[in-house]
C-alpha positions in Angstrom: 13.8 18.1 25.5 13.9 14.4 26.6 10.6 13.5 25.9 11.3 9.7 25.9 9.1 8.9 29.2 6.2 10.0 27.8 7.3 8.1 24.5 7.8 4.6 26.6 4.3 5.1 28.3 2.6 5.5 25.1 4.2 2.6 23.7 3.1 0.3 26.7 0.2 1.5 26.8 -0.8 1.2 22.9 1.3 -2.0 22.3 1.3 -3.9 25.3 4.6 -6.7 24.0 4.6 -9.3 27.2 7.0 -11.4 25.0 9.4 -8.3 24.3 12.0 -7.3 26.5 12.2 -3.9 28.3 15.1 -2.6 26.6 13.6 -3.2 23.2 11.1 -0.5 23.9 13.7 1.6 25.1 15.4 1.1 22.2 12.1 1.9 20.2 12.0 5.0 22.2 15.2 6.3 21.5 15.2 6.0 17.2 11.0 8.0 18.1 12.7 10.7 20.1 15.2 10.7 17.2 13.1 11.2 14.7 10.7 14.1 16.4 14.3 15.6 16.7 15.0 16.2 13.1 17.7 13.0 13.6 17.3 10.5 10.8 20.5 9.1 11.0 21.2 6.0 13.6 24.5 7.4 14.4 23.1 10.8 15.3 20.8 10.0 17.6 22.8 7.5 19.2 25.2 10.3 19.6 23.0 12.6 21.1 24.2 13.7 25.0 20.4 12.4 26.0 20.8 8.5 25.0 24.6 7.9 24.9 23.6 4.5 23.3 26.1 2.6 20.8 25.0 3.2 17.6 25.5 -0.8 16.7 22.8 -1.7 19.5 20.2 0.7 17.6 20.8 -0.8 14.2 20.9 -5.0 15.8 17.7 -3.5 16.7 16.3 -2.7 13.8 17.6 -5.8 11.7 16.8 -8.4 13.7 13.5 -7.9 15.2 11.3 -8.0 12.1 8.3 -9.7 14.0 8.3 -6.7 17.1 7.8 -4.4 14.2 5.1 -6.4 11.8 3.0 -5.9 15.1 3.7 -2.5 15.6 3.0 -1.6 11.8 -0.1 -3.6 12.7 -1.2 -2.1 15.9 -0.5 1.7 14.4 -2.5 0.9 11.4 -5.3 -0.2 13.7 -5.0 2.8 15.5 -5.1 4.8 12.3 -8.2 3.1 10.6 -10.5 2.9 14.3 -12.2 6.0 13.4 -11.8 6.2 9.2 -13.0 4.6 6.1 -11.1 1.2 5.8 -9.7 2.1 2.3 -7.2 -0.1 0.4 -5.4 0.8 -2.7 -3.4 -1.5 -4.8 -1.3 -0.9 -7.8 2.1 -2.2 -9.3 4.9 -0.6 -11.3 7.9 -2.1 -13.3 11.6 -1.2 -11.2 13.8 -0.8 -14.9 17.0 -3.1 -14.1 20.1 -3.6 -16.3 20.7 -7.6 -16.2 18.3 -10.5 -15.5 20.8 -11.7 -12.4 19.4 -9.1 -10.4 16.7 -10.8 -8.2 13.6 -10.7 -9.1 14.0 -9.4 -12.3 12.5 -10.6 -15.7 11.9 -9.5 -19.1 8.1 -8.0 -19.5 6.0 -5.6 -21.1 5.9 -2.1 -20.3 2.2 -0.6 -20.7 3.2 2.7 -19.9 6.4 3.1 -22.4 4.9 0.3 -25.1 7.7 -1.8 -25.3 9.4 -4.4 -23.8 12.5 -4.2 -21.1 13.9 -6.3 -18.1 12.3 -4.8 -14.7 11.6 -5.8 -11.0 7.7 -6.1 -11.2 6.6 -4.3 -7.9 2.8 -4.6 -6.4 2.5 -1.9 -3.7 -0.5 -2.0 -1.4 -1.7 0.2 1.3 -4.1 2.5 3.3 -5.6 5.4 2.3 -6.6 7.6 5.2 -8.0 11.1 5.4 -6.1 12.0 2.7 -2.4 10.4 3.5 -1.3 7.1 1.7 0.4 4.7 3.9 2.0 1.6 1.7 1.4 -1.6 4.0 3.4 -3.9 1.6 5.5 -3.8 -1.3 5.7 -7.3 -2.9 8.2 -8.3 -6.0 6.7 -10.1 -8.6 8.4 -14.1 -8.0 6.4 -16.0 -11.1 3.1 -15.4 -10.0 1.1 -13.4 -11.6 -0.6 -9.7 -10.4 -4.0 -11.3 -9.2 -2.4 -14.2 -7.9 -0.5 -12.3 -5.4 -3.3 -10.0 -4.7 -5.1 -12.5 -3.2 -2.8 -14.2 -1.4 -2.0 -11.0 0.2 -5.5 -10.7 1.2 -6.1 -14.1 2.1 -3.4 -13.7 4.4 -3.8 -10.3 6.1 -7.5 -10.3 6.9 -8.9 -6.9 5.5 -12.9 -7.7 6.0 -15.1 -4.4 5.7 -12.4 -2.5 4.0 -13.1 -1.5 0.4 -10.3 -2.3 -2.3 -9.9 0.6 -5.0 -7.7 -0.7 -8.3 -7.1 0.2 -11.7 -8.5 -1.7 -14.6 -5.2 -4.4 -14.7 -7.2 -6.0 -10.9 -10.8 -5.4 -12.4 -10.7 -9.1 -13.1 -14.0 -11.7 -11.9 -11.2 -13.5 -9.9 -10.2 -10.3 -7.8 -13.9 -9.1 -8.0 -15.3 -12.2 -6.2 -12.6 -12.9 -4.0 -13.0 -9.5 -2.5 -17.1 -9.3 -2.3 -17.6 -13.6 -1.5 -14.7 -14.5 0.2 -13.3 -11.8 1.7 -15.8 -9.2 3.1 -15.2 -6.4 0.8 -15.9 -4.1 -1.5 -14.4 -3.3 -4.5 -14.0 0.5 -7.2 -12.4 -0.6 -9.8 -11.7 0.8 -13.3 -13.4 -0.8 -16.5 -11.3 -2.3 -19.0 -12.1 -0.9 -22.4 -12.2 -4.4 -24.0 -15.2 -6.2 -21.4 -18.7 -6.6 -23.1 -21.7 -4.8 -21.0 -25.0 -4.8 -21.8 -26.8 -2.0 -21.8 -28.4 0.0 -24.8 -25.7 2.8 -24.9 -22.9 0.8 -24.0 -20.4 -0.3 -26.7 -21.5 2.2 -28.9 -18.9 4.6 -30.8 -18.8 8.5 -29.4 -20.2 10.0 -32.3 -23.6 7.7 -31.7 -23.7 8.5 -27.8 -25.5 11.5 -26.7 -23.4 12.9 -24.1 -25.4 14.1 -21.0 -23.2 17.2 -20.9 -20.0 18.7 -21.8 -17.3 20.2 -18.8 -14.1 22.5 -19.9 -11.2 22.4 -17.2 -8.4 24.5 -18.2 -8.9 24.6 -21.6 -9.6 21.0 -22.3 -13.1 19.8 -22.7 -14.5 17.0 -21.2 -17.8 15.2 -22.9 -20.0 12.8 -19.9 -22.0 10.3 -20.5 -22.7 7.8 -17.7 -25.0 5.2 -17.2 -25.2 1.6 -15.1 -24.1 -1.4 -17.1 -23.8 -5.0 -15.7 -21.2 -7.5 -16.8 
């Protein structure tokens, strides 16, 4: 079924390009109808009896027009998040690499395996919408640190009213206040074992906390104490 009509009115209608040529939406129709097809090679779809399009125009297309599709990502996640929760979800993991030549690359400590290595550091950010995660960015790490880029990202994207969820590496007062003063957001972030609370409970070894109850889920058992500390 050519369904690329339909396709081409959906795009002009939801991303309205005056700067963009025609045949770049056509183009933008052709790798969709593709794709609905089950065709997720270039040369596939261009081959189909449908487009009859050189396979080369389709992948000029999709090299060398990295600002047509920023806006489109930008439009479709706008479209996405009109009628959600504005959730953003950050986190970062360590590519492992061979050599120190490979770009980007640099010798730092694994968390997760307790030892040292040369890796790609890797901060992945995206959306997190009625249950599907979307990644927005992937960013290597180029001498800046976690936090840094973080914010920059921020600084530079806009994401006011959105709420930024994190592990305990971006619970950090500089992440904390950039999201809540300077940025319009909130922030769920997890605690990092070593920060000092107060509170009377707070700080105090397991055996001297009375735990509010005890849960067992599938054979392991969970002891629950909570209770509202400030930094």
């Amino acid at each position: 079924m050519d369904i690329m009509p339909f396709i081409l009115n959906f795009l002009k209608s939801f991303f309205p390009f005056s700067e963009i040529e025609e045949f770049y939406l056509k183009d933008m129709a052709i790798l969709i109808q593709g794709i609905l097809q089950g065709k997720l090679q270039i040369s596939r779809i261009a081959e189909s009896s449908m487009v009859k399009i050189h396979r080369t125009t389709l992948s000029r297309f999709l090299s060398d027009h990295d600002e047509f599709f920023k806006e489109i990502k930008v439009r479709f996640q706008a479209l996405l998040l009109k009628k959600s929760t504005k959730t953003l979800v950050v986190d970062d993991t360590h590519l492992e690499r061979k050599s120190k030549d490979i770009p980007y690359s640099k010798y730092v400590y694994d968390h997760a395996k307790k030892r040292y290595h040369i890796a790609q550091v890797l901060l992945t950010i995206g959306t997190f919408v009625e249950g599907k995660f979307t990644v927005t960015d992937m960013l290597f790490s180029e001498g800046k640190s976690k936090n840094d880029m973080l914010i920059d990202w921020l600084r530079e994207n806009g994401k006011e009213g959105y709420t930024l969820i994190a592990d305990s590496w971006y619970s950090h007062g500089q992440i904390v206040e950039s999201c809540v003063k300077w940025f319009g957001m909130d922030m769920i972030g997890a605690v990092k074992s070593n920060l000092k609370f107060e509170g009377k409970k707070i700080g105090l070894k397991e055996k001297e906390i009375a735990f509010d109850k005890e849960v067992k889920i599938k054979g392991h058992l969970f002891k629950i104490h909570e209770e509202i500390g400030y930094f």
